[in-house]
C-alpha positions in Angstrom: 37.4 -94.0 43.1 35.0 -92.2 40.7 35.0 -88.9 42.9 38.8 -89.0 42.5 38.9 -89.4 39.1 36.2 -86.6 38.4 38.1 -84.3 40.6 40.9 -85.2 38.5 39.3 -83.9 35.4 37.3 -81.5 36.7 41.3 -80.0 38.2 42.8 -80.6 34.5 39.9 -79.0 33.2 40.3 -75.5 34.9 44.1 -75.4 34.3 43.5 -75.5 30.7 41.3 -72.8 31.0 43.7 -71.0 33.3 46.1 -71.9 30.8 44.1 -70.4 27.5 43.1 -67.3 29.5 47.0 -66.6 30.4 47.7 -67.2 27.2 45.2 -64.7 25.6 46.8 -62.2 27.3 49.5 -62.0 26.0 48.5 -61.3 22.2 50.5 -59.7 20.2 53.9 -61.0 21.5 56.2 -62.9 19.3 59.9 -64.2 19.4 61.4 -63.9 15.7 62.5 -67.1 14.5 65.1 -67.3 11.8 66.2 -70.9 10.4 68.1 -71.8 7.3 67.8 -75.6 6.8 70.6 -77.0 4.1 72.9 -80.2 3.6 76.6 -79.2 3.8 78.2 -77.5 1.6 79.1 -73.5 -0.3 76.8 -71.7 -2.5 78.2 -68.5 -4.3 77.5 -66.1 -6.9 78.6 -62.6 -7.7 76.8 -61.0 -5.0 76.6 -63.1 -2.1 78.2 -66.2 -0.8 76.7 -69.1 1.5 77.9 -71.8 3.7 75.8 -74.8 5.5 76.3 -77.1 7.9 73.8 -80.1 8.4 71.8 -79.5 11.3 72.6 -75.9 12.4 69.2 -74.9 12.9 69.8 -71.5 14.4 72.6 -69.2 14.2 73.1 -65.7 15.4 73.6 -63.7 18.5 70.7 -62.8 21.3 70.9 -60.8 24.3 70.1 -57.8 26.5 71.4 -55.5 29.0 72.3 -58.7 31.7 73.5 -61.3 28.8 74.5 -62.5 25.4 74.3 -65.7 23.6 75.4 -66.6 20.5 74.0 -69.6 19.2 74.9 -72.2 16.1 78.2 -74.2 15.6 79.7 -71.1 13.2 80.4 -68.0 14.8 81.1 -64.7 13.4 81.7 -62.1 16.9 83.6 -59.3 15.4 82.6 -57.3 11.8 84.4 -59.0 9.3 86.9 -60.8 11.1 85.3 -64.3 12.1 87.3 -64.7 15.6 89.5 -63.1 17.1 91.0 -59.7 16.5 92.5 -57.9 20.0 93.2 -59.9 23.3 92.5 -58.0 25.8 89.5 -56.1 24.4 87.0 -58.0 26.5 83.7 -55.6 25.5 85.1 -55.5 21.3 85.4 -51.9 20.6 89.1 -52.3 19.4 90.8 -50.7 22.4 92.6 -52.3 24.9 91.9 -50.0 28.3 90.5 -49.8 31.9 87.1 -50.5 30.0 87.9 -54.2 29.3 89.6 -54.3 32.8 86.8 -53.4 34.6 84.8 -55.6 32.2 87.0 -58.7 33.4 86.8 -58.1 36.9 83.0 -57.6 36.5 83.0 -61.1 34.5 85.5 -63.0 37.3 83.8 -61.8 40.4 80.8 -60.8 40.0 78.8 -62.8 37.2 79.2 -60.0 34.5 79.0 -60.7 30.8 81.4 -63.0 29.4 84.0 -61.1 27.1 82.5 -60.8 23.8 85.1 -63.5 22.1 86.2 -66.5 25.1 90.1 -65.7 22.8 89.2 -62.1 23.9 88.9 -63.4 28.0 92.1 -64.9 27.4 94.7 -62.4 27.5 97.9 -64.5 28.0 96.9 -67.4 25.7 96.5 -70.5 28.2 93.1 -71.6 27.3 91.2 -70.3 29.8 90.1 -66.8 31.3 91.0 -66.4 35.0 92.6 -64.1 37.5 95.9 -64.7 35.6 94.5 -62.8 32.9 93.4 -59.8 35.1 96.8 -59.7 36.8 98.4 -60.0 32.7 95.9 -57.1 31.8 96.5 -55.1 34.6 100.5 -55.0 34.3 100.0 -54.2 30.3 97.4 -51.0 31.1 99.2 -50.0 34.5 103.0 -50.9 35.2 104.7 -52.0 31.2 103.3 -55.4 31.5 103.9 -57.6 28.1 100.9 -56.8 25.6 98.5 -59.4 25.2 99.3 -62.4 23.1 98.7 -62.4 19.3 95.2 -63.8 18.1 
């Protein structure tokens, strides 16, 4: 029993110093870290304004070339707007072409991004973003189709 329990610590010994080694390497690394911790409420003055929610802890968008996530229970996708400004314009540059089609099919059938706003995805205004919406898109761009439902 006593070998056992010094192979044990002799085992938990050299993963630590597996562990410290590993992590030494990788000095000078860092993830940002941005929190703003407040009770509920607005703040304002001339120059700025500022709204909290208890408990939000970390707001903003993250992401790279395979994936975007925007994190905290307010949301701000598009400049200015807060939501929603074009269905239809899955990728938010503020057309409505065979850019966000291709961007939809990517999304539906072949794990591409998300559309940049989930009111974006949903082109015909049922909630959720499925082939319906590519077949909605695709008659608007290619054959007269009714335009994409009002945000």
């Amino acid at each position: 029993m006593t070998h056992i329990l010094n192979a044990g610590a002799i085992v938990a010994c050299l993963l630590m110093l597996i562990g410290s080694a590993q992590a030494e390497s990788k000095t000078g690394e860092t993830i940002d870290w941005y929190v703003i911790g407040s009770g509920g409420g607005s703040m304002s003055s001339a120059s700025y304004s500022l709204s909290g929610t208890v408990g939000q802890a970390a707001v903003g968008t993250v992401g790279s070339a395979s994936y975007a996530l925007n994190q905290g229970f307010w949301q701000v996708f598009a400049a200015g707007s807060g939501g929603c400004t074009l269905r239809g314009d899955m990728n938010c540059d503020g057309l409505i072409n065979i850019t966000d089609m291709t961007y939809l099919i990517a999304y539906l059938f072949s794990g591409g991004l998300a559309p940049c706003l989930h009111a974006h995805g949903d082109v015909n205004c049922d909630g959720l973003i499925n082939i319906t919406d590519m077949t909605y898109l695709i008659a608007f761009l290619f054959s007269g189709g009714p335009s994409p439902c009002p945000c």
